[in-house]
C-alpha positions in Angstrom: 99.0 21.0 -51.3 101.3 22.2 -48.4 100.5 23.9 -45.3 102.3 27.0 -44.0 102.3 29.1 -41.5 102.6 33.1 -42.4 104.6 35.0 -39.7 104.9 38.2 -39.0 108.8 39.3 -38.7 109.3 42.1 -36.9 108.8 41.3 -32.6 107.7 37.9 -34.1 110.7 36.6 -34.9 113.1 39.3 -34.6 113.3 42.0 -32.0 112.4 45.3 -33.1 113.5 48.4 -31.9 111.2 50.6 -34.2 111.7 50.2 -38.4 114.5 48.0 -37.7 117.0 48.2 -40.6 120.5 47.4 -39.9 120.8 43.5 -40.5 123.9 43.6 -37.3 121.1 45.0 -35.3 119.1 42.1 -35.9 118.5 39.3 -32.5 115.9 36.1 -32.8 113.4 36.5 -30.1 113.0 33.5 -27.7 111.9 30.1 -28.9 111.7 31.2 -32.2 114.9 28.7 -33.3 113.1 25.8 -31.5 109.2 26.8 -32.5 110.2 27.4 -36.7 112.3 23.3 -35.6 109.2 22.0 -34.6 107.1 23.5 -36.8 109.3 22.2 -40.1 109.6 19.2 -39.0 105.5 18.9 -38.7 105.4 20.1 -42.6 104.4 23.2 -42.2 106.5 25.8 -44.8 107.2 29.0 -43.2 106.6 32.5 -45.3 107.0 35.8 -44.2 104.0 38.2 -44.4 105.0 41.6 -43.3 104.1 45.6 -43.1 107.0 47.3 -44.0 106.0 51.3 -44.3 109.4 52.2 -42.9 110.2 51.8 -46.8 107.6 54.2 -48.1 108.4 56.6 -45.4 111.6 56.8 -46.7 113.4 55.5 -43.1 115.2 52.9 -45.0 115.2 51.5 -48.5 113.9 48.1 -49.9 117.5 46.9 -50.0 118.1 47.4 -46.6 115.5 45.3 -45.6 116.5 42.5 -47.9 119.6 42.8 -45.6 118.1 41.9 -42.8 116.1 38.9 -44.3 119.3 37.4 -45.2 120.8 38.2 -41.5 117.7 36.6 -39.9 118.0 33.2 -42.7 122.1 34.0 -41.4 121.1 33.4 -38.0 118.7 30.0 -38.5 121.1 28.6 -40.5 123.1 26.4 -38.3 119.9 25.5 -36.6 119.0 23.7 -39.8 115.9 25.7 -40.6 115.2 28.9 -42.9 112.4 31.3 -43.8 111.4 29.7 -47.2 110.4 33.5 -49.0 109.6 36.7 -47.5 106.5 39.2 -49.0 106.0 42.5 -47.7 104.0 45.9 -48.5 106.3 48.7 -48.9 103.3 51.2 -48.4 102.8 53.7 -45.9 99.3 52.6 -43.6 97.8 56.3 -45.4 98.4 54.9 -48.9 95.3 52.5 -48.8 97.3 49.8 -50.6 95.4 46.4 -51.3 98.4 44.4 -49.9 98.9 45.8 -46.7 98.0 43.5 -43.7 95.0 42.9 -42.9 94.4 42.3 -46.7 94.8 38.6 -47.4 96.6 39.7 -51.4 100.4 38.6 -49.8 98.8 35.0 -48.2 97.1 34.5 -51.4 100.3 35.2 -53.7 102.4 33.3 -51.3 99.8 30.1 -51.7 99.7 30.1 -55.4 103.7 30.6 -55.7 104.1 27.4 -53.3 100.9 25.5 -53.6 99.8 26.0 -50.2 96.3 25.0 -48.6 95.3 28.2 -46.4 92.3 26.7 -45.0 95.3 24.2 -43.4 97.5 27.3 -42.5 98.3 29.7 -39.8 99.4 32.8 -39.1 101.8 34.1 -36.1 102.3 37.8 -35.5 102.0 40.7 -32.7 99.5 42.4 -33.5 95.8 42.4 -34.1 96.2 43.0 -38.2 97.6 39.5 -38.0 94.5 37.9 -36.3 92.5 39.3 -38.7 94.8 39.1 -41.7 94.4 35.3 -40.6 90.6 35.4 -40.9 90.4 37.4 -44.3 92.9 35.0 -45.7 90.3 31.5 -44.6 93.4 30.5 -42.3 92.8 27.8 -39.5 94.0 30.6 -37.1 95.9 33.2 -35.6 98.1 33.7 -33.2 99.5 36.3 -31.3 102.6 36.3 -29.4 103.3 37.9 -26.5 99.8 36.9 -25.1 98.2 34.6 -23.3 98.4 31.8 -23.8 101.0 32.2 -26.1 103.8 33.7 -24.3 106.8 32.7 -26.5 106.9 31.7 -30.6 107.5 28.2 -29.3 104.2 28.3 -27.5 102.1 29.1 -30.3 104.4 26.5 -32.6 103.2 23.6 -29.6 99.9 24.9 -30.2 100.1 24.7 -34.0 101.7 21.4 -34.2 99.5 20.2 -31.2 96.4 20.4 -33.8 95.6 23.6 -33.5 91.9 24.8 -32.6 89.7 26.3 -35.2 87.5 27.9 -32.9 91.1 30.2 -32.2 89.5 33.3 -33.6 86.2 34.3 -31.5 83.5 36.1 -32.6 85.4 39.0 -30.7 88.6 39.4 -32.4 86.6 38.4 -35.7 85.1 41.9 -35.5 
């Protein structure tokens, strides 16, 4: 079985300016070429687990955001690394879908279509839904970037790689 980490894209990986759809539009955020380097080269696959209502709002279609998955695997490229597959929920947050984060349904299809260990895995993002979409899904962790102690995706990649720490998700952010 492999490990992965699920990331959030959107101000994980890529900037976002609010339901970012224009794949020329699209910038890596920093450390993000030398945290997914470090992160491959420790085994760990990297997946895409994202909200994307700007779809079932109608702001852009599912096309467009194809686009800019293909600008952002455009971009790491020449770095010698790649986002191995990319699931999303199209659904608005009013639609009470069952794959929206912080349901675990993506992490789970994303494990049995690459034989992936969660209980070995992690998940970055910015936001709270990806702490707990890490503790629904029996992840090692979760990480947030943008906070402390995690300033940077390379930050939480040292962590990661580091050995990680499964007491990461406190009683706190667990409820």
């Amino acid at each position: 079985m492999r490990r992965a980490v699920f990331l959030d894209r959107d101000n994980t990986l890529i900037y976002d300016p609010g339901f970012i759809h224009e794949p020329e539009k699209v910038r890596l955020l920093e450390g993000v070429v030398e945290g997914l380097k470090l992160l491959k080269e420790a085994g760990f696959l990297p997946v895409v687990i994202s909200n994307q209502s700007g779809i079932g709002r109608g702001y852009f279609t599912e096309r467009e955001f194809w686009a800019v998955n293909a600008r952002l695997n455009k971009l790491l490229a020449p770095h010698g690394v790649q986002i191995e597959d990319f699931f999303f929920c199209p659904h608005r947050p009013d639609e009470n879908c069952d794959c929206r984060k912080p349901s675990p349904r993506l992490v789970f299809e994303a494990a049995r279509k690459w034989g992936i260990d969660i209980s070995e895995s992690f998940v970055i993002g910015d936001r709270d839904s990806d702490l707990m979409l890490a503790f629904n899904a029996g992840c090692r962790g979760g990480l947030i970037v943008g906070r402390e102690p995690f300033k940077t995706f390379l930050d939480a990649a040292r962590f990661i790689v580091g050995g990680g720490d499964e007491a990461l998700l406190s009683d706190k952010d667990k409820a």
